[in-house]
C-alpha positions in Angstrom: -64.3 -87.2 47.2 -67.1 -86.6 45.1 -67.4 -88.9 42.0 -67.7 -86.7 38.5 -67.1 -87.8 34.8 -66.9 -91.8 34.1 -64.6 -92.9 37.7 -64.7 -91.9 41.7 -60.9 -92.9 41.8 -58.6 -94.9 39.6 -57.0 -97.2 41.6 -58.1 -100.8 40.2 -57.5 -101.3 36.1 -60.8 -100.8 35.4 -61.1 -97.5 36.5 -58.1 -96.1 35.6 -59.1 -97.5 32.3 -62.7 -95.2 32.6 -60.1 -92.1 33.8 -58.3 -92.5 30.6 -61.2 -92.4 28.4 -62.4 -89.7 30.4 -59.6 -87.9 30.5 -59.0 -88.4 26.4 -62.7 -87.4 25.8 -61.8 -83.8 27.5 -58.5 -83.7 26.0 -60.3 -83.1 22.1 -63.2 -81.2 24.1 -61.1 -78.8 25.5 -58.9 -78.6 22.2 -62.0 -77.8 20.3 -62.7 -75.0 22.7 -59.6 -73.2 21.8 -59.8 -73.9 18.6 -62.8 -72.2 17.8 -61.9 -68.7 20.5 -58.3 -68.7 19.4 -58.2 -69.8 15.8 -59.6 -66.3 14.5 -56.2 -65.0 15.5 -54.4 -67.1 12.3 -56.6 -65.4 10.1 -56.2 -61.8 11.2 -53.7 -61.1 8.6 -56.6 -61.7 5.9 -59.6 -61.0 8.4 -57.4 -57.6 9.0 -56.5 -56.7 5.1 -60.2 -57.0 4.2 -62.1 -55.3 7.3 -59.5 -52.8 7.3 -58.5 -53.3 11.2 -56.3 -51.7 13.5 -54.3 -53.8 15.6 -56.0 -52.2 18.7 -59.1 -53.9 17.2 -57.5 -57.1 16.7 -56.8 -57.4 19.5 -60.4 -56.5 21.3 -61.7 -58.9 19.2 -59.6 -61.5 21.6 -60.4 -58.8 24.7 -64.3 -58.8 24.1 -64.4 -62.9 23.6 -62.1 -63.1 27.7 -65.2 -60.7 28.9 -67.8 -62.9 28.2 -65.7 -65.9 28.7 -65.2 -64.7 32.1 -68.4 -64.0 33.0 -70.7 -66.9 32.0 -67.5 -69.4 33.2 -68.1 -67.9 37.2 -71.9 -67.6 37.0 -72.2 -71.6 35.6 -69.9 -72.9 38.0 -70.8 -71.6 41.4 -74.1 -72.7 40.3 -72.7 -76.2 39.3 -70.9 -76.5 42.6 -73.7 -74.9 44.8 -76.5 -76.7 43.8 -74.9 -80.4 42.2 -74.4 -82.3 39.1 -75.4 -81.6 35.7 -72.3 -81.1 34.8 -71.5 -83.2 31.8 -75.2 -81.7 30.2 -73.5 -77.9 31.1 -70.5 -78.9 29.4 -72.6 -80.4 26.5 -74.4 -77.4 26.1 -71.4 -75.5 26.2 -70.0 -77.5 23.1 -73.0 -76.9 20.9 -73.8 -73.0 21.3 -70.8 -72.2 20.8 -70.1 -74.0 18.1 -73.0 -72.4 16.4 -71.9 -69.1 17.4 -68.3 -69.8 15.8 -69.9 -70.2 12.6 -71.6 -66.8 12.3 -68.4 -65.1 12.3 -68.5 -65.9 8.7 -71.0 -63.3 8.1 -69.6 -60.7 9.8 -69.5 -57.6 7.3 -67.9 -54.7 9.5 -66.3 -54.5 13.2 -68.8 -54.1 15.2 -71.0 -57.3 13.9 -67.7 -59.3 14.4 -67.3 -57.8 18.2 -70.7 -59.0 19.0 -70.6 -62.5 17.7 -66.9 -62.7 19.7 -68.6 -61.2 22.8 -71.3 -64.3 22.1 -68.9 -66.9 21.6 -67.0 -66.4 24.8 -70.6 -66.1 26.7 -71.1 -69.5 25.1 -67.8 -71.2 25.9 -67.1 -69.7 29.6 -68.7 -72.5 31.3 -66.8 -75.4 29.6 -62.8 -75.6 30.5 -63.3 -74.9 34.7 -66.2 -77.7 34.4 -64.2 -79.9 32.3 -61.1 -79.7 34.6 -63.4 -79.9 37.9 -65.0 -83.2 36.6 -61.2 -84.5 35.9 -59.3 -83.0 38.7 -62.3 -85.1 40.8 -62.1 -87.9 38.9 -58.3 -88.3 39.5 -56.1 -89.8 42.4 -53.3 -87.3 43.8 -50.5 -88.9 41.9 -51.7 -88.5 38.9 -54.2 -85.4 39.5 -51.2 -82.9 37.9 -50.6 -85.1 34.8 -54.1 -85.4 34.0 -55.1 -82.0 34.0 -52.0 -81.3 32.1 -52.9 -83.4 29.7 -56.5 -81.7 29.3 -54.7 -78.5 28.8 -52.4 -80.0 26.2 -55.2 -80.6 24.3 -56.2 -77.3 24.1 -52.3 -76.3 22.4 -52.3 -79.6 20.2 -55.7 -78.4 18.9 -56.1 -75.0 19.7 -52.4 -73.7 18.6 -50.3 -76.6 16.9 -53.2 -78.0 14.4 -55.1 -74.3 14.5 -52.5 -73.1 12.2 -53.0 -75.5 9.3 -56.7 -76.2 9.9 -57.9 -72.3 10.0 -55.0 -71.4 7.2 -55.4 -75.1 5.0 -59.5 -74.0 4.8 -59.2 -70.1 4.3 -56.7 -71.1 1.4 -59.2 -73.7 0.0 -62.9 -72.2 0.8 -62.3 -68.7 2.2 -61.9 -67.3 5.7 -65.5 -66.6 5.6 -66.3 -70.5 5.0 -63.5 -71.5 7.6 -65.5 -70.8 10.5 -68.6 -72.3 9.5 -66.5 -75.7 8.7 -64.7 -75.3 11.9 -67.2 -75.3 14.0 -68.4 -78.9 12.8 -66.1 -80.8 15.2 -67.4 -79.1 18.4 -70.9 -80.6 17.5 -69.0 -84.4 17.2 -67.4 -84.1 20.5 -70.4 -82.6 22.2 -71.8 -85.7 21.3 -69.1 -88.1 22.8 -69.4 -86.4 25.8 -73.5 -86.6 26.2 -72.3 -90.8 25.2 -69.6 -91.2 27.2 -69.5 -89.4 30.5 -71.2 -90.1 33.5 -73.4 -87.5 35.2 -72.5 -87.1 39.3 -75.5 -88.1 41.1 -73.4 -87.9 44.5 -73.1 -84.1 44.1 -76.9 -83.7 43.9 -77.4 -85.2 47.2 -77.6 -83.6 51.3 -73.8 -82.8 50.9 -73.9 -80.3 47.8 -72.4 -77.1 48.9 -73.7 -74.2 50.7 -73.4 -70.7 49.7 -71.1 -70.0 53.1 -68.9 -72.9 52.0 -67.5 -70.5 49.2 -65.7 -68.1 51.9 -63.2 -70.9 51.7 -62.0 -70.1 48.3 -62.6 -66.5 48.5 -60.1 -65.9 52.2 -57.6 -69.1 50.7 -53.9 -68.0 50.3 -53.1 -70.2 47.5 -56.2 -68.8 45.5 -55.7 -65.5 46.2 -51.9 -65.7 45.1 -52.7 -67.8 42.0 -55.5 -64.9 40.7 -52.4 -62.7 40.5 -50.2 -65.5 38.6 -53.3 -66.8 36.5 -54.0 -62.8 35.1 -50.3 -62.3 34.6 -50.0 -65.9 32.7 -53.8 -65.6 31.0 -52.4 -61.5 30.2 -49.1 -62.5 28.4 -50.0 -65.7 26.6 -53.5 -64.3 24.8 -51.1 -61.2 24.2 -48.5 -63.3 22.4 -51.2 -65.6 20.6 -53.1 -62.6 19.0 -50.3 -60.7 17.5 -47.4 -63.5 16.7 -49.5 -64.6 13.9 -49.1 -60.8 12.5 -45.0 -60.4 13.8 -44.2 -63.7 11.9 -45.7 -62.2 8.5 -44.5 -58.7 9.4 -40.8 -60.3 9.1 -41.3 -61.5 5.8 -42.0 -65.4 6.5 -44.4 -66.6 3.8 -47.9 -68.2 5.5 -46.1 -71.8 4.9 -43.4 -70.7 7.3 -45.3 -69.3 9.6 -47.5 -72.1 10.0 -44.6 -73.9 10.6 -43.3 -72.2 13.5 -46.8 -72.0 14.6 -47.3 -75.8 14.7 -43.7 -76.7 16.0 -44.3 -73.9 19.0 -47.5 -74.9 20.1 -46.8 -79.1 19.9 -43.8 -78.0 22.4 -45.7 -75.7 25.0 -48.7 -78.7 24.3 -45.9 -81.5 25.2 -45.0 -78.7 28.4 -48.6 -79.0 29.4 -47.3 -82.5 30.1 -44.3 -82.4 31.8 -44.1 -79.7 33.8 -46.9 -81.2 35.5 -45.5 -84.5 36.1 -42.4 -83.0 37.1 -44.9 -80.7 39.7 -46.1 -84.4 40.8 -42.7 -86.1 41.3 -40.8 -82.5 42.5 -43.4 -79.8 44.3 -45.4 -77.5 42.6 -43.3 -74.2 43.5 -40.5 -75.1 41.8 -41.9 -76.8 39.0 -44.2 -73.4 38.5 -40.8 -71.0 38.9 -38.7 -73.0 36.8 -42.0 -72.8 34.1 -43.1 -69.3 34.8 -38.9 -68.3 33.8 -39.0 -70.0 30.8 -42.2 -68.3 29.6 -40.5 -65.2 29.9 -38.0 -66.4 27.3 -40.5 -67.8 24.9 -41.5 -64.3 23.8 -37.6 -62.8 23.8 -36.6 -66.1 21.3 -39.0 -65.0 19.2 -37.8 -61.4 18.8 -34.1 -63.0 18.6 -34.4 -65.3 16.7 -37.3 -64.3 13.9 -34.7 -64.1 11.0 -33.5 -67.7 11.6 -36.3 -70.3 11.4 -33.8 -73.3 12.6 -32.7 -71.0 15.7 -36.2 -70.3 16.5 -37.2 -73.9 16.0 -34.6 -75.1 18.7 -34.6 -72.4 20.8 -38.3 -73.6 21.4 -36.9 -75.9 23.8 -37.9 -73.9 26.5 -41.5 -74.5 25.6 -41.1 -77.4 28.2 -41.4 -75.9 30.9 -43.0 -72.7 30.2 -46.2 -75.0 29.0 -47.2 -75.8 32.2 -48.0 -72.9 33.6 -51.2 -71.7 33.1 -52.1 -75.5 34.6 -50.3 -75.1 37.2 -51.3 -71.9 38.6 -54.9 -71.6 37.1 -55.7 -75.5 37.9 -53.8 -77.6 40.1 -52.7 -75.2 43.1 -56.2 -73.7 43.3 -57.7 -77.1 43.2 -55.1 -78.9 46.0 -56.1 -75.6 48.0 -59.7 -75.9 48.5 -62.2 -78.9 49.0 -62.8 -81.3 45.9 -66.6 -80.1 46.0 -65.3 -76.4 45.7 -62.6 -77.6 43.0 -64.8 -75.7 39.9 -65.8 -72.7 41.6 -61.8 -72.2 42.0 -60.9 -72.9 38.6 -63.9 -70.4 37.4 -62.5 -67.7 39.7 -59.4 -67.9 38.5 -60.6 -67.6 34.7 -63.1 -65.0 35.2 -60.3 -62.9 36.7 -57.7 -64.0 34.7 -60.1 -63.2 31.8 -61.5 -60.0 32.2 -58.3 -58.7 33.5 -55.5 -60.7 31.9 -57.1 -61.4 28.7 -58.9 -57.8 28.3 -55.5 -55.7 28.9 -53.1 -57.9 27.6 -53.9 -58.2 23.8 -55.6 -54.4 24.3 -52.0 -52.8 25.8 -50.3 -54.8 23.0 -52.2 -53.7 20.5 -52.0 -50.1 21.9 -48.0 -50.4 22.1 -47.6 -51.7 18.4 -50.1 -49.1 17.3 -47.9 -46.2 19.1 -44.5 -48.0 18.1 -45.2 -48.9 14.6 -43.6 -52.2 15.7 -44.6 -55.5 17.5 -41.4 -56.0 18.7 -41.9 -53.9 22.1 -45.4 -55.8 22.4 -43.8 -59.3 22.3 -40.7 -57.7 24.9 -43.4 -56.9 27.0 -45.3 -60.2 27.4 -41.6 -61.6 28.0 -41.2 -59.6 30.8 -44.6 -60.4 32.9 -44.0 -63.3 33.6 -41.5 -62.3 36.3 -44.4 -61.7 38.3 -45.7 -65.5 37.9 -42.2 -66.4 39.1 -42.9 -64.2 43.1 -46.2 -66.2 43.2 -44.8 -69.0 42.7 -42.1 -68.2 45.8 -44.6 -66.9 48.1 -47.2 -70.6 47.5 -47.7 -73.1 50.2 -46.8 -76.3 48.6 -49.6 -78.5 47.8 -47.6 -81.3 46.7 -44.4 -81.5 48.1 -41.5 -83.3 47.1 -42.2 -87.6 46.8 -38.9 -89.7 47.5 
């Protein structure tokens, strides 16, 4: 196993002590990346008002930023994995352009200036979340290989969707949404830093076993992989969907922008804490029925919502489900994939993954939303829809090989 990030293998204090800082350093890293693609969508409601946007383009806005997000994240990975290393200065430069690019939204005027700087901030951030994983997912020993990547995803729902509410809604209140990008993208620059301090490059990748371009036929013929692009879309498809427009449902009911950044916060610590367990419980139980039990309760996450919008204390609680249904975007877009193929091919997988997941999943789930609300005059049959696909995640996860079968 290839040694990437700050550890080859954490089984000696020291280096499980160099994991955890690796593995904390990525958990605000990726959190910052969804932070700054995803925390546009708390401001549509103002963004909206003054630009005078349709919900179809709302939700391109999220579509355009998946594109370019899927591209660059395939291209800079199979070049990461086929020719070695560099990978915490990728990631590095990952943090800092788009964290520049973030800030230009500010000064968008009209839709199609906004588009474009969306269109450059996926571009900019594609690379960073398959790298970051690959360098973790690497870096980890079996046991713990699910929980750590969970926990690098639940940074990206602490950050990018239980703080995004009051940090993008707190600084549009005081400064302006205009402002509100240009402050938010400050932290990407601090951890892009930490990173350049604190990780470790991986000079064993650059060496006579770096893979060939014929190795990558493994990924592309693997069952596993193949199955989880179908789950990963469907997961990717639903959950962007949701993000983009329950912002918009909650103040379409009537909830005042404290409430809703309530809910907001309470809903994405759960599905953050359910980027947790579901893993572990993956780790301790299999991942097939970890990933059906979570891809069945993220079908109900969306249909709570709808039932339960004119009660904040039984939407609150009925978030409970968020426990399970956190974990499955790790679970199908990370840790099958990456148990499925060789540790130097781990990247490439999680890119190919994303860049499906992306330009299919993330393109036409916010954009058939959008559509639907638009011809409905209602969000209601939007959110009914993205509780329904995940039905589909729930076959995948039957028809998987297990990777990690049962312990005890």
């Amino acid at each position: 196993m290839s040694t990437t990030g700050l550890v080859a293998h954490d089984a000696d204090p020291a280096g499980r002590r160099r994991q955890n800082t690796l593995v904390t350093i990525m958990f605000f890293a990726a959190g910052i990346v969804f932070l700054d693609r995803f925390g546009i969508t708390f401001l549509f409601p103002q963004i909206g008002a003054e630009l005078q946007l349709t919900n179809s383009q709302l939700g391109s806005l999220v579509s355009i930023t998946a594109i370019t997000w899927a591209i660059s994240s395939l291209i800079f990975s199979v070049l990461s994995d086929r020719f070695g290393g560099r990978v915490k200065w990728l990631i590095v430069t990952s943090l800092v352009l788009f964290s520049c690019a973030v800030a230009l939204i500010g000064l968008a005027r009209d839709y199609e200036t906004m588009l474009l700087f969306r269109a450059v901030i996926g571009f900019c951030e594609g690379p960073a979340i398959p790298l970051i994983q690959g360098a973790v997912a690497r870096a980890a020993a079996p046991g713990r290989r699910g929980r750590d990547l969970g926990v690098v995803i639940a940074g990206t729902l602490v950050i990018g969707s239980a703080l995004a509410p009051g940090i993008m809604i707190g600084l549009a209140a005081a400064a302006g949404w205009r402002p509100a990008f240009a402050l938010v993208a400050v932290p990407g620059i601090v951890v892009a830093v930490l990173v350049a301090v604190f990780m470790r490059e991986d000079r064993a990748a650059e060496g006579p076993h770096r893979v060939r371009a014929r190795d990558f036929r493994q990924v592309l013929t693997n069952r596993n992989v193949l199955l989880a692009l179908v789950g990963t879309t469907v997961c990717i498809g639903s959950s962007i969907g949701f993000g983009t427009f329950v912002p918009v449902f909650l103040a379409g009911a009537g909830h005042s922008p404290g409430t809703s950044t309530l809910v907001l916060t309470v809903y994405g610590l759960v599905i953050a804490l359910g980027n947790v367990v579901a893993p572990a419980v993956s780790d301790r139980f299999g991942r097939r029925p970890a990933l059906f039990a979570a891809a069945l309760c993220s079908g109900l996450v969306p249909l709570f919502f709808v039932l339960f919008v004119d009660s904040v204390p039984l939407l609150l609680v009925s978030m409970v489900v968020g426990l399970m249904a956190g974990g499955s975007l790790t679970l199908i877009a990370y840790v099958v994939p990456g148990e499925s193929v060789p540790p130097e091919l781990m990247a490439t997988a999680f890119a190919l993954q994303i860049a499906v997941g992306e330009t299919v999943g993330g393109t036409l789930g916010p954009q058939i939303g959008g559509a639907i609300a638009d011809a409905t005059h209602s969000l209601t049959n939007t959110l009914l829809l993205y509780g329904a696909a995940p039905v589909v995640l729930a076959v995948v996860a039957l028809l998987i090989r297990e990777t990690a079968p049962r312990r005890g």
